[in-house]
N, C-alpha and C positions, 0 to 999 in steps of 0.2 A: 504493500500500500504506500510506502515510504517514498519507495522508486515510480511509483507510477503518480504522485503527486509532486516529485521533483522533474521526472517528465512533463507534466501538465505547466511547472513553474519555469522549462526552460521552453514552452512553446508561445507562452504568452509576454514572455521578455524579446522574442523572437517577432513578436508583433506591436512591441511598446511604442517605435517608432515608424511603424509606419502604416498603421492602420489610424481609423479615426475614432478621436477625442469627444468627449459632451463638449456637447455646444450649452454654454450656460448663457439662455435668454429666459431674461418674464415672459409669461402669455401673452400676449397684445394681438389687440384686434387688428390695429394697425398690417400686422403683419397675414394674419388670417383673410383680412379684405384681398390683400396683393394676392393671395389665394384664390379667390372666389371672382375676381376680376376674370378668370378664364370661364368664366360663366359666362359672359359678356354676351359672344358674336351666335350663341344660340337662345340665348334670353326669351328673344322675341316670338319668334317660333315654337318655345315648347313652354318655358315658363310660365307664360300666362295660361296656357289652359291645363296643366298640370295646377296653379291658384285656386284658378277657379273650380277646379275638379275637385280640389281642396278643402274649400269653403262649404260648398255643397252637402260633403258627405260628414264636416263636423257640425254644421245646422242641423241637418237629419239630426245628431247622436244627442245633440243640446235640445230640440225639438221634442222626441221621443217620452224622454222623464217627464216633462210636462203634461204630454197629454195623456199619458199610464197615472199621474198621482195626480194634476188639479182636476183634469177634465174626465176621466175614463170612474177615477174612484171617487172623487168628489161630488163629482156632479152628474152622472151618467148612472152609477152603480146607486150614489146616496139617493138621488131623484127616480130610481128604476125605469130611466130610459134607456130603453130598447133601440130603439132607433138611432137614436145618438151612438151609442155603443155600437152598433153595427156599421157606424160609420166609422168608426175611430179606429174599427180594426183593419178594414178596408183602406186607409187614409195614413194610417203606421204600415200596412206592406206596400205600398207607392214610395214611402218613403224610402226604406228599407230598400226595395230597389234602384231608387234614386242614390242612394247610397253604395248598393253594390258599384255602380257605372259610374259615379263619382270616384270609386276609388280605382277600379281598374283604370281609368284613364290618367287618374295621380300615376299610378305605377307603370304605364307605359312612356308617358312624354319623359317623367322623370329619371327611366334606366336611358332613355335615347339622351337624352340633356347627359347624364353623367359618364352614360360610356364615349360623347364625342370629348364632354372635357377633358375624362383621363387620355385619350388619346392626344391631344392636342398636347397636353405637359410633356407626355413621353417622348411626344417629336420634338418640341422647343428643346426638352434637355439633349436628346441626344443629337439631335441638333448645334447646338451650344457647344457640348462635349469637343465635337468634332473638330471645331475650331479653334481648341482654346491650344499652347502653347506645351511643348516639349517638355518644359520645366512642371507643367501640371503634373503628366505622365510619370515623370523621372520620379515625384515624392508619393505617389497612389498606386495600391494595387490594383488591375483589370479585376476585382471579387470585391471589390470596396465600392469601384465605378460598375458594378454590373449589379448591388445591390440598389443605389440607389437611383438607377433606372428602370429598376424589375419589380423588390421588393416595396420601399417606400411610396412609390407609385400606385401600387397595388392597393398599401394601406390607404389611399385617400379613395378610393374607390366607393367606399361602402358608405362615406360619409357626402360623396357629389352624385350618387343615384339615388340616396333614401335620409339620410342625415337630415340636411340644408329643410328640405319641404317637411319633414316628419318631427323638425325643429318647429317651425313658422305651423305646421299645425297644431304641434302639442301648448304651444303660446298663446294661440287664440283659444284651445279650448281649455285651457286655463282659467284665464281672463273670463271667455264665456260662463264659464261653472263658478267662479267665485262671484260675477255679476248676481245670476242668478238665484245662488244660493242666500244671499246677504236680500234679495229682491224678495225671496219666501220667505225668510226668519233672521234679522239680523240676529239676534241673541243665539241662535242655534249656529250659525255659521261661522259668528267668531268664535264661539266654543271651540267648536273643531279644530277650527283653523290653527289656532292657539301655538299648537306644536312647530307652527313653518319655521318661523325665526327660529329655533333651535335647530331645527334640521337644517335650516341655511347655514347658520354656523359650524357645525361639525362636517357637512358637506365640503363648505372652503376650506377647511384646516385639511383635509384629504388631499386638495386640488396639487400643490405642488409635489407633493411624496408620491402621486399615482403618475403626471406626467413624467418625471426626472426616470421611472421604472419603465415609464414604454420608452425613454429615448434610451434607455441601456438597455432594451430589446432591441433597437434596428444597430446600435453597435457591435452587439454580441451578432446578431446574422448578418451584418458586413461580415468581420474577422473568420466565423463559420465557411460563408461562399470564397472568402479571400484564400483561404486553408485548403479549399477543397477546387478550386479553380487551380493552384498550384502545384498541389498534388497529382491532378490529372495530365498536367503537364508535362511534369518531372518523373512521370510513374516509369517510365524506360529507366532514368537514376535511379530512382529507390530499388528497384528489382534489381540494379545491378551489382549494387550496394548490401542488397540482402537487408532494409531497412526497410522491409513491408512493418514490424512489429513495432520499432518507435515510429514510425507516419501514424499507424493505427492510435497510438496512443497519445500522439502531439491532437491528433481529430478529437478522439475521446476525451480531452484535457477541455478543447475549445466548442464541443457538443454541449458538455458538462453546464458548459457556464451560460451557452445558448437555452437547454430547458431549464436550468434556475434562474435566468431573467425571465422566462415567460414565465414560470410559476412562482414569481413575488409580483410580478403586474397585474398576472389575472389574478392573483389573491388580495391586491390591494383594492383594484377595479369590483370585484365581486362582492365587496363588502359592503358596497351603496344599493345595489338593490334589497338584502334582507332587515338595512337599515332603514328604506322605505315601508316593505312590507313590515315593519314593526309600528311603524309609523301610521298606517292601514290601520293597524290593528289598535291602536289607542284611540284614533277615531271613531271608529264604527265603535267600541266600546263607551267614549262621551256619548256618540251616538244616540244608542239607546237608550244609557240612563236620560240625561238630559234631553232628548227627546220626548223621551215615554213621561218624563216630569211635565214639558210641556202643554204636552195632549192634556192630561188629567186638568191641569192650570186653563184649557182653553186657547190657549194660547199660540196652537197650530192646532192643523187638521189633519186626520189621517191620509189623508193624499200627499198631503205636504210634507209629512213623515216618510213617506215613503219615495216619495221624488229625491228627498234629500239623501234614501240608501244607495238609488239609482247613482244620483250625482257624484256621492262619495266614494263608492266604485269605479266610477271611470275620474274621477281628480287623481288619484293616485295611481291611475295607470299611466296618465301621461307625465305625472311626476318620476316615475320608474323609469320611461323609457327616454325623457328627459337626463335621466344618469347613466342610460348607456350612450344615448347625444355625445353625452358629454367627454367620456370614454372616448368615443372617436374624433372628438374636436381634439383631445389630447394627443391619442396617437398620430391624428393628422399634423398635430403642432409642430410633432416628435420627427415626423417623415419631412413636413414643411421644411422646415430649420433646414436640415440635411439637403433637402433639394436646392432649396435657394440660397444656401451656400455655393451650392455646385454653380448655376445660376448666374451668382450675383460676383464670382472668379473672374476674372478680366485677363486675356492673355497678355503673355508680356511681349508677345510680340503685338504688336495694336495695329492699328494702319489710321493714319493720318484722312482727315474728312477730305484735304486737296490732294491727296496721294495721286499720284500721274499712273499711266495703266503704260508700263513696257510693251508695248508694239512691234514687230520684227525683231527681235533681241540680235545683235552679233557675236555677241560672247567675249566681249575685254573684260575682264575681272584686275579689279586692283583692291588692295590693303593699304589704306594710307591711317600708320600708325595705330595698330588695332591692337586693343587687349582686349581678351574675354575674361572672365573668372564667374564659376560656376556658382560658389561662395565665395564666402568674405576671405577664406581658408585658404579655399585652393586656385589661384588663378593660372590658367589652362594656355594664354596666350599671352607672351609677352612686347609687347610695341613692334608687331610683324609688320612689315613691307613689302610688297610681292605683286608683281605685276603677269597674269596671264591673258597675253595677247589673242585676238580672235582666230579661233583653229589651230591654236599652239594645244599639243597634250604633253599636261605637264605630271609628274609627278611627285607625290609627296612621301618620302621615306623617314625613316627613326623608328626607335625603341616604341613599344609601349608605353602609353601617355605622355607622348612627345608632342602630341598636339595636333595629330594629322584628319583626325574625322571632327574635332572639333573645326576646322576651316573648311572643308565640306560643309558643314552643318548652320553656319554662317553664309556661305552661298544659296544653298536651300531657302535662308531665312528663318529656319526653327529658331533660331536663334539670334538677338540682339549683341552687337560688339558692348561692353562695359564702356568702350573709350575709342575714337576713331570713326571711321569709317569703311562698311565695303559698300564697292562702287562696281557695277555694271554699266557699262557703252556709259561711263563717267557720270550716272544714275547713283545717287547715295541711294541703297535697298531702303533706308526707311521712307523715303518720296515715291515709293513705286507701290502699285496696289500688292499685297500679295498674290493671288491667284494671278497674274499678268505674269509674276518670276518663277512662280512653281512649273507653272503649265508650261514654260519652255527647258525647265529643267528634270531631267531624270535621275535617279538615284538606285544601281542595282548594289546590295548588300552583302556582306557574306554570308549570312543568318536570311534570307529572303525568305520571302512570305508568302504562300500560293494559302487562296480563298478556295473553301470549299463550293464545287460545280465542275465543269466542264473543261479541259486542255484550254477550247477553243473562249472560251469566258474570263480566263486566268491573260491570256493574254492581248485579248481585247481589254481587258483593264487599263491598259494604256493609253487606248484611244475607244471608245466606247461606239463610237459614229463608222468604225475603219469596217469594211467590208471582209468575206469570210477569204477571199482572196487575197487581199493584204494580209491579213493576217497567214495563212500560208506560206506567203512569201518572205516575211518577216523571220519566221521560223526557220526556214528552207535557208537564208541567211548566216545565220548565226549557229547553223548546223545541229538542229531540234527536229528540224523534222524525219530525222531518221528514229530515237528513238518513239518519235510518234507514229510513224506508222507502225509502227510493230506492236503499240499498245491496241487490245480485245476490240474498241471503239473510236481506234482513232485519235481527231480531234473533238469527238463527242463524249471521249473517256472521261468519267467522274471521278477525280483524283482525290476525293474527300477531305475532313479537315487536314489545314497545314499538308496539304500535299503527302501524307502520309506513304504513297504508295510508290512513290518515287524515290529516285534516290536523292542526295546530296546536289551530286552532279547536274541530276535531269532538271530538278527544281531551279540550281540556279540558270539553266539554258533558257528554259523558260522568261529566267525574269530579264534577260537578255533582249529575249525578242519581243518582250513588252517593253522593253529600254527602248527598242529601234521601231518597234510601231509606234511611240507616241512620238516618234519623230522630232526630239528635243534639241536645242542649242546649245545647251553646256548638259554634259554627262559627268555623273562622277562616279565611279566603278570604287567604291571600297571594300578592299579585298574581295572582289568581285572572285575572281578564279583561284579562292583557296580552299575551295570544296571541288574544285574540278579536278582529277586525276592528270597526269603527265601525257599520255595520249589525246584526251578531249581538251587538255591547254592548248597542242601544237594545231586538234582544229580549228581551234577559236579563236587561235592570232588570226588566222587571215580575216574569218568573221569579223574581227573587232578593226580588224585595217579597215573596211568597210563601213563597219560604223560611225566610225569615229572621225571619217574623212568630211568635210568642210564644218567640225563642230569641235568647241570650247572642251577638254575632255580634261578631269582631273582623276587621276588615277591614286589610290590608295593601296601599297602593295610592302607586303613583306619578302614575299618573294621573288628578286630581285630580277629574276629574267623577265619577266611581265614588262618590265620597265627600261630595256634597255634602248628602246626606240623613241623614247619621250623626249622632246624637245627640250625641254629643262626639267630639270630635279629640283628639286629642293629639301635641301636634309635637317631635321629639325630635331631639338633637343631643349625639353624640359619648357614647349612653351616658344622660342627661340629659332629661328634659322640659322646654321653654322655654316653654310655653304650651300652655293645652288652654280647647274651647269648642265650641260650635255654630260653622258654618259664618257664617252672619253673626257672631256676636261677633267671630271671629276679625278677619274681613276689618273690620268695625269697627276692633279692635283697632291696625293696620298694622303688624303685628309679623312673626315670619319666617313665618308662616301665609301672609301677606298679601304677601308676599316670592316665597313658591314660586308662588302662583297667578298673581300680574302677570309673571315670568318664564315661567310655563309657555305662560301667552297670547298674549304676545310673541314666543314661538317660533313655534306654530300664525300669526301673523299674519306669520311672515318667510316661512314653507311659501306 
């Protein structure tokens, strides 16, 4: 037990920084309204007759008592009219069915009103998502951002189809029943009554202790889906590793604490309605004594006795379901928060409202004085200078965190320089829209990425409009369409998640010829062909000769024959350029150019 709670305590240290935190905010409407503002652009069309379908069927319920205790018992039964009486029961199922149709039309307009809201949130955020900035990504797990597009979304569901109107009904019939009651017997009604101020007060004193327990419910299933999105990841590691047995019990550490926040929420939450029904029960007990004193006293009538059990039965129903309302105003509070963080995130790369749209790009790329730093800690580029001329492919070499995909990553744009400027056709990128730099720039990885679908899908990705014929051709290119033909379907082959069924290799061919259907002006290949074998390199030099012919190309390589055709190098260290040239100068030179290359052959000569 010892080891499997020191387990549980090194998987949540394992999450301490980088899963998400309580958001410590008050309730405020304020913030619930910015909620409900997504009610808006269907208001018109459903809302109103979801109201008045509303109205309708709580008049029926407020109607009903009156005519069973003043008119049915009072004066129909006490008078022994018949007639009347036969009206009354004829005139209560009109009603009654007025009331069926009043509510089924509440429960249609208001699931269509709340299923298009939630819909409309889920696109804005992941929406939003899509656009926000590198640095988001870099500090959040995909199980942190997939909870609060799936799960907390989900939570406001139940509160924007039935909540919101089951609110505004239970308020008017409220108000309606306390009118009423006070209108048959003031002395009898405040009797009753008597107990609300207590129960409004021990109800608030609950208020913040039951929301802080639903917002460490969508916590606890962040870190759960974060745990278990990673897991399914890395599950080729873990088997290989022979660490099925701690994965199991890092899950079961972080399951653990998933069902004991939902069983202190819902035991917190479940304690308002038996606190109602107790509430029920001290009434209807005034009820009767004081009632049935009444009667004797003259002082009500048995009708009015009996409207007011009617009444007091359905008062405390809607004060009940008023406390599960309110349950889901909390948990909506608790998912709210969390989205509109997500929301209210501002990338840090921005784009300027004058920002100019790059139009035929030619691909001059310059560094004038550029430092990056990721933090305050580690800064990643120091005061670089570097000029890559249009159709020059240049490459960038060094050690490990030398800095070479951090400048990549600055042409892209993911990324803002700390200090300087980069400059496209003599364009400072923050004056340029983004989508205008992206879209003429390609980026194949070494780690690349195939979407589950189709060969022929994965590499239309690049150009989404290109025809099945380019794309063919594209492939046939860069020397892919060999092993596509040999795959069961083709280009119609379903390659599944992450391209599973391929190899290393085939995967990155692919993202190859999605690099040259989108048909880009500055390419940057990092470590593009370090997953490709010795054989399929020497085919895809020529491929890449092709490619790369009248285009801006930066090439990211460690190994070093990939590179020996680049018009200039650049060798970088710690951040820093120490030398840049032609492949002969360099090795000319015998500087650390000339350093990597007689190390790296000396290896190949130890093999």
């Amino acid at each position: 037990m010892a080891e499997k709670t020191t387990q549980q305590s090194k998987h949540l240290n394992r999450f301490k920084y980088t899963q998400d935190q309580a958001i410590e905010k008050p309730f405020n409407w304020a913030q619930m309204w910015r909620l409900l503002k997504y009610i808006k652009p269907y208001a018109k069309n459903y809302l109103p007759i979801a109201i008045i379908a509303m109205l309708v069927s709580t008049i029926v319920r407020l109607v009903v008592p009156i005519l069973i205790g003043k008119v049915a018992i009072d004066v129909a039964i006490g008078n022994g009219d018949t007639n009347l009486l036969i009206q009354l029961v004829v005139g209560i199922a009109i009603l009654y069915l007025l009331n069926y149709i009043g509510n089924a039309l509440r429960i249609k307009y208001v699931n269509i009103l709340g299923q298009n809201v939630i819909y409309d949130l889920r696109q804005h955020l992941f929406s939003h998502v899509q656009r926000l900035s590198h640095r988001f990504f870099d500090t959040r797990s995909a199980g942190s951002i997939l909870v609060r597009i799936m799960n907390d979304i989900n939570s406001l569901q139940e509160l924007f189809t039935n909540g919101i109107i089951n609110l505004l009904m239970d308020i008017v019939m409220l108000v309606g029943i306390i009118v009423i009651l006070f209108t048959l017997s003031p002395k009898l009604a405040l009797a009753i009554l008597v107990i609300l101020p207590i129960m409004f007060y021990i109800s608030t004193k609950l208020r913040r202790n039951i929301r802080r327990s639903w917002q460490d419910v969508r916590i606890q299933q962040s870190r759960l889906n974060s745990h278990l999105n990673e897991s399914l990841q890395g599950i080729r590691i873990t088997q290989s590793f022979s660490q099925e047995k701690e994965n199991t019990e890092y899950f079961d550490g972080v399951n653990s604490d998933n069902f004991e926040s939902w069983r202190v929420a819902t035991k917190k939450s479940a304690m308002f309605r038996p606190f109602v029904e107790m509430s029920n029960a001290i009434g209807t007990v005034i009820l009767i004594a004081y009632g049935a004193f009444l009667i004797l006293q003259n002082d009500i009538q048995i009708g009015t006795f009996v409207s007011f059990a009617f009444f007091l039965g359905m008062f405390w129903e809607p004060i009940s379901r008023l406390g599960m309302v309110y349950n889901q105003l909390l948990m909506a509070m608790a998912a709210s928060e969390r989205i509109f963080e997500f929301l209210d995130e501002k990338p840090n790369v921005e784009e300027k409202s004058d920002a100019v749209s790059l139009q035929d790009m030619k691909g001059h790329i310059e560094f004038d004085h550029v430092q990056f730093a990721y933090d305050e800690k580690r800064i990643a580029l120091h005061d670089i200078n570097l000029e890559m001329k249009q159709g020059q492919t240049v490459a960038l070499v060094g050690h490990t965190g030398s800095g070479k995909s951090t400048i990549a990553n600055l042409i892209s744009r993911f990324y803002d320089p700390t200090k300087g400027a980069v400059k496209i056709d003599g364009v400072d990128l923050r004056d340029a829209t983004i989508d205008s730099v992206r879209q003429q720039i390609s980026v194949v990885l070494q780690d690349t990425f195939i979407f589950s679908g189709t060969i022929m899908e994965n590499i239309r990705f690049g150009r989404p409009d290109a025809s099945d014929q380019e794309v063919l051709e594209a492939a046939k290119v860069v020397g892919a369409d060999d092993f596509i033909s040999r795959l069961s379907e083709g280009y119609e082959t379903e390659v599944e998640e992450r391209g599973n069924i391929l190899s290393a290799g085939e995967r990155q061919l692919l993202s190859f010829a999605r690099a040259l259907l989108a048909d880009p002006r500055i390419l940057i290949l990092d470590e593009a062909t370090a997953s490709i074998d010795t054989e399929t390199e020497v085919k895809i030099q020529t491929a890449l000769r092709k490619l790369l012919k009248g285009r801006t190309a930066i090439i990211i390589a460690h190994r070093l024959s990939t590179i020996r055709e680049a018009d200039n190098i650049f060798v970088l260290e710690h951040g820093k350029i120490l030398e840049n040239g032609s492949h002969d100068e360099l090795m000319n030179q015998q500087g650390e150019y000339y350093d990597l290359v007689k190390a790296q052959f000396q290896m190949l000569d130890a093999i």
